[in-house]
C-alpha positions as CSV (number, residue, x, y, z in Angstrom):
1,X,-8.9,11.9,-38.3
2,X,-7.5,15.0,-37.8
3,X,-4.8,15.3,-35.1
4,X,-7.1,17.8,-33.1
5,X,-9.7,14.8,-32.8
6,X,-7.1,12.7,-32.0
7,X,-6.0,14.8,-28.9
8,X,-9.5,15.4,-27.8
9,X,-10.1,11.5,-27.7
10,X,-7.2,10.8,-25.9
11,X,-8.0,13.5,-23.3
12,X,-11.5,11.8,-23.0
13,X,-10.0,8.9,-22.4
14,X,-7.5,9.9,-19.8
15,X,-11.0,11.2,-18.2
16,X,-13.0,8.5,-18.3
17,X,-9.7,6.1,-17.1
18,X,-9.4,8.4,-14.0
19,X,-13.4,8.1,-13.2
20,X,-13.1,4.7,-13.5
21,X,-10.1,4.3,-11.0
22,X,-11.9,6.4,-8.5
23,X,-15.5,4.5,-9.0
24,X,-13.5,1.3,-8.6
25,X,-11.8,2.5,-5.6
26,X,-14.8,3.9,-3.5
27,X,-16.9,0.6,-4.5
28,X,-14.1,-1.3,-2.8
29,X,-14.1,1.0,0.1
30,X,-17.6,0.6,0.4
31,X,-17.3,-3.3,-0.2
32,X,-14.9,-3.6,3.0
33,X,-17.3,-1.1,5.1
34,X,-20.2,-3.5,4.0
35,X,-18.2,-6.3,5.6
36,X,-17.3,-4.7,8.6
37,X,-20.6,-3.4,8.8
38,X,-21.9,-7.5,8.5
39,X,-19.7,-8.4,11.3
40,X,-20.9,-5.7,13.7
41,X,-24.6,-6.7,12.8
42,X,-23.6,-10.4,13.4
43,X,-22.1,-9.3,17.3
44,X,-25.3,-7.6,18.2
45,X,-27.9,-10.4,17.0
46,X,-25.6,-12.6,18.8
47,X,-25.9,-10.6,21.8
48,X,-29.1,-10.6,21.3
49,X,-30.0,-13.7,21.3
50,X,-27.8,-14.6,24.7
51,X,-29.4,-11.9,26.2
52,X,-32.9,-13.2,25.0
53,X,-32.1,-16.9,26.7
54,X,-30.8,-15.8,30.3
55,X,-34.1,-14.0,30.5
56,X,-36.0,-16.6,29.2
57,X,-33.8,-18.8,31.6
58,X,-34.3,-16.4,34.3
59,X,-38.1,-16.1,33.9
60,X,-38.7,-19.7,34.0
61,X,-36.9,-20.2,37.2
62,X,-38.9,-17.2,38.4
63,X,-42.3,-19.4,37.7
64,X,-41.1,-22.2,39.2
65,X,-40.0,-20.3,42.2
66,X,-43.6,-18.3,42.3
């Protein structure tokens, strides 16, 4: 190979290395916002669901007080 080819491959390289590093750090980002993301979604169904038994709780009581 000719030492043009040479220095167009490793310039490709050096590309592709630095897309790679950038991919690989936003899919971690997004990895960690994913988990955050979980843990907010778990708090609210969790919520939910106390909020779901006091009126549950609170409707039977109003039957039996009816």
């Amino acid at each position: 190979m000719t030492d043009l080819m040479h220095e167009r491959m490793r310039e490709r390289l050096k590309g592709l290395r630095e897309e790679w590093n950038l991919g690989n750090q936003r899919l971690v980002e997004m990895e960690a916002e994913h988990g955050r993301l979980r843990e907010v979604l778990l708090r609210i169904a969790g919520a939910i669901q106390v909020i779901e038994e006091e009126l549950a709780s609170s409707d039977g009581e109003d039957q039996n007080q009816g």
